[in-house]
C-alpha positions as CSV (number, residue, x, y, z in Angstrom):
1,X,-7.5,-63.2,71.5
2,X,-7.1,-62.8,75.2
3,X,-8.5,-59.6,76.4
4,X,-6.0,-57.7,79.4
5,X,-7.5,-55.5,82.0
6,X,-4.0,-54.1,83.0
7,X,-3.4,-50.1,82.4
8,X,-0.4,-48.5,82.3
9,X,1.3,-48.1,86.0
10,X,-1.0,-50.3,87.4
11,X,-0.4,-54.5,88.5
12,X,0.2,-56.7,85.3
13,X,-1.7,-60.3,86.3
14,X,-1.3,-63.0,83.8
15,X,-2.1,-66.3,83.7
16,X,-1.0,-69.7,81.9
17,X,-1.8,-73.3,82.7
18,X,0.7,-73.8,85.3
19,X,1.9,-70.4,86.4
20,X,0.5,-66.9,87.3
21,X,2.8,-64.1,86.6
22,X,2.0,-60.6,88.4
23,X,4.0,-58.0,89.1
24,X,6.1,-58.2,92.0
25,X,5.3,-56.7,95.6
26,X,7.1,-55.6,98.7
27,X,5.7,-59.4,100.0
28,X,6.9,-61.6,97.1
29,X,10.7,-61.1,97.9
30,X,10.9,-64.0,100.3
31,X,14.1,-65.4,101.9
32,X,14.3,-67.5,98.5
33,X,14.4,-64.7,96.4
34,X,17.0,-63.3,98.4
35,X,18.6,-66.1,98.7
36,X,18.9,-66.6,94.6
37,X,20.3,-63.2,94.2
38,X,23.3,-64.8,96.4
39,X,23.4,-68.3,94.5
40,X,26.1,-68.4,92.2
41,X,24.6,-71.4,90.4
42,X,21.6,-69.1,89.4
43,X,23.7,-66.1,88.2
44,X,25.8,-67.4,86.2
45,X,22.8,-67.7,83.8
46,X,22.8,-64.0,83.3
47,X,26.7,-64.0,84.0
48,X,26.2,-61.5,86.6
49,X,27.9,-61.9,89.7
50,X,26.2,-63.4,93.3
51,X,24.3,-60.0,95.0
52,X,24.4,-60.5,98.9
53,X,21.1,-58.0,99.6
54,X,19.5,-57.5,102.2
55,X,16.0,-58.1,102.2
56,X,14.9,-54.2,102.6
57,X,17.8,-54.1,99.2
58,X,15.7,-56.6,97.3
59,X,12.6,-55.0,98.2
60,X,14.0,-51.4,96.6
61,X,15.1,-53.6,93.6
62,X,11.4,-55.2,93.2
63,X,9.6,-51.5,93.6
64,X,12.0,-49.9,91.3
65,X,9.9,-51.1,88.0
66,X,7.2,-48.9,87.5
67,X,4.6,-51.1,85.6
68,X,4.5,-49.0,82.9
69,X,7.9,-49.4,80.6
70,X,9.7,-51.6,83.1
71,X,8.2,-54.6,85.1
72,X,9.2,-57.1,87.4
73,X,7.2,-60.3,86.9
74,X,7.5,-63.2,89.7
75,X,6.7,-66.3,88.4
76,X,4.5,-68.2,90.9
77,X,3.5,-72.2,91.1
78,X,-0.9,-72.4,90.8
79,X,-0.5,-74.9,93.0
80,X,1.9,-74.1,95.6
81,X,1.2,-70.6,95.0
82,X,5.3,-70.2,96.1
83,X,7.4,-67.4,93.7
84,X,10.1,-69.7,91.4
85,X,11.7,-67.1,89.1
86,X,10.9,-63.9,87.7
87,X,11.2,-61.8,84.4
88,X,12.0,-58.6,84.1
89,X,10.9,-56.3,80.7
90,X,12.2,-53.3,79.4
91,X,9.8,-51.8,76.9
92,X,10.3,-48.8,75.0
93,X,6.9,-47.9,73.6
94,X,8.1,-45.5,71.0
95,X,10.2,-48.1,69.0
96,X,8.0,-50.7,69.9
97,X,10.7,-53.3,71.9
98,X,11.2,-54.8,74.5
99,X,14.2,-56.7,76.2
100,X,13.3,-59.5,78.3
101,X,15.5,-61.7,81.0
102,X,14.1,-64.4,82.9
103,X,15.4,-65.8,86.3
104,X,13.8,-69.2,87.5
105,X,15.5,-69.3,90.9
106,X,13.9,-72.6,92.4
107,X,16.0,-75.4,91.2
108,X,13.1,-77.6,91.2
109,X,11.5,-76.2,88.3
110,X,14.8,-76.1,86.2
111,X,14.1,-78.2,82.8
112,X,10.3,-78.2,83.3
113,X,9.4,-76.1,80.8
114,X,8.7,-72.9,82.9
115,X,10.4,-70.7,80.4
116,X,8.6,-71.5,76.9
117,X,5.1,-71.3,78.5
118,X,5.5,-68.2,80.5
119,X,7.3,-66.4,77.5
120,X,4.7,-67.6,75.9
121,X,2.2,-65.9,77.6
122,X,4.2,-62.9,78.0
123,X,4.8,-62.1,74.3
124,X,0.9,-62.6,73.6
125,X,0.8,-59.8,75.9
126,X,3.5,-57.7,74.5
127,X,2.1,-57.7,70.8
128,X,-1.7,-58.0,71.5
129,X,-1.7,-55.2,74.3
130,X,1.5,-53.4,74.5
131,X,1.3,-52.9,70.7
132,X,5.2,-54.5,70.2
133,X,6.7,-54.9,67.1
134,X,10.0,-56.6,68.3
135,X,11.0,-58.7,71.5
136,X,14.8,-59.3,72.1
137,X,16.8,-61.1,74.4
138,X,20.6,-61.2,75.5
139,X,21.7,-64.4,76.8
140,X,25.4,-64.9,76.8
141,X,27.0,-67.7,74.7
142,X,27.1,-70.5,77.3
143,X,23.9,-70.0,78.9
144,X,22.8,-73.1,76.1
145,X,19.3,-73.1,78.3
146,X,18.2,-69.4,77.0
147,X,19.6,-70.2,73.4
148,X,17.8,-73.4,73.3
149,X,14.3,-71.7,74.4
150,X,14.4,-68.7,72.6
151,X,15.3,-71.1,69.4
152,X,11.7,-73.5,70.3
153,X,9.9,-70.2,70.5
154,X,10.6,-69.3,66.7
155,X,13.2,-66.1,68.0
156,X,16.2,-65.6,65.4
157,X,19.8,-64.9,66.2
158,X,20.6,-61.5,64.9
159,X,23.6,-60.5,65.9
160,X,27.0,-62.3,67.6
161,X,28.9,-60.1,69.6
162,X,32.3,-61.8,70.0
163,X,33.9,-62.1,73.3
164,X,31.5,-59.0,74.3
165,X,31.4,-60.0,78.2
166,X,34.0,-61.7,80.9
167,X,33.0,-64.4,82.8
168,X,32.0,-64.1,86.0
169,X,33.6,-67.6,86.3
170,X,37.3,-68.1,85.5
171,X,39.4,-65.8,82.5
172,X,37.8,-66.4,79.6
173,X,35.7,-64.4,77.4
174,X,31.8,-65.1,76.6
175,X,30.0,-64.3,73.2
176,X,26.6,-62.5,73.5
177,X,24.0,-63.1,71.2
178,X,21.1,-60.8,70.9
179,X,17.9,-63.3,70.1
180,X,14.7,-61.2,68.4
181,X,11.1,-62.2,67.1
182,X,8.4,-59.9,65.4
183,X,4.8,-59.8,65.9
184,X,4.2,-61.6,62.6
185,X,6.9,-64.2,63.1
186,X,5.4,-65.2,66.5
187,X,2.0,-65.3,65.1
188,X,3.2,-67.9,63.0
189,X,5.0,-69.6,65.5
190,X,1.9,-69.4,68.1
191,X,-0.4,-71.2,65.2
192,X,2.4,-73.9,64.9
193,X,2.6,-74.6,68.5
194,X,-1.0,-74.8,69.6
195,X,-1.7,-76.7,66.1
């Protein structure tokens, strides 16, 4: 088991074979990461409508999380060292869960995989140090690259919430589904993936 350093309120650093995640500073929000907030073609994963922030907005986004129940996580390259997405967690440490969203802004890395190792690495952390029980995720109906990685990472559908959301594109309704996975289920599924 991977031993974690991190206490509560201070700088979460992980690592996987390809990426470091750590939680975000005042210097990671680049003119990219600005720039995705703007990008309708990355928002419309989360169905949320293009943000036009300034950089000192972004900034007061990033510090907002407090490292303790709520984190911003940038997802950086080991080689290139540059910031490509970013998750953000919600935990609630007296029910044990956490809600997680995942932004990978840099096009480049779209369909390489970046999701299912980070995660990855991410709910180690959650169940072996946070102490979860339960991670969950949100992804609207179309977003078919969030359904198709929470599915490989052994998470269940619980729930579909008909026509819950409206698109930020066009007049139609989307479906949400609410993804979740317990400790013992991604045990099992951890086994099966490095076996």
């Amino acid at each position: 088991m991977i031993q974690y350093s991190w206490q509560p309120g201070g700088l979460l650093a992980l690592e996987t074979t390809r990426f470091t995640l750590t939680s975000m500073l005042r210097e990671d929000v680049t003119e990219a990461f600005v720039t995705w907030m703007a990008d309708p073609e990355v928002m419309v994963g989360l169905n949320m409508h293009r943000r036009r922030l300034t950089r000192v907005q972004a900034v007061r986004f990033v510090l907002g999380f407090d490292n303790h129940k709520r984190f911003c996580l940038g997802i950086k390259d080991k080689v290139t060292k540059s910031l490509i997405g970013f998750f953000i967690l919600d935990c609630d440490p007296i029910q044990q869960c956490t809600e997680t969203s995942v932004v990978i802004g840099d096009k480049n890395f779209w369909g390489k995989n970046v999701v299912m190792e980070t995660r990855s690495c991410l709910l180690d952390f959650l169940f072996n140090h946070m102490k979860m029980v339960k991670v969950i995720g949100r992804p609207h109906g179309r977003n078919f690259s969030s359904i198709y990685n929470y599915k490989a990472l052994g998470f269940t559908c619980e729930a579909v919430l008909r026509q819950q959301m409206k698109a930020i594109q066009g007049e139609q309704r989307l479906d949400q589904l609410v993804f979740g996975i317990l400790k013992p289920e991604w045990q099992q599924k951890r086994q099966e993936l490095n076996g």
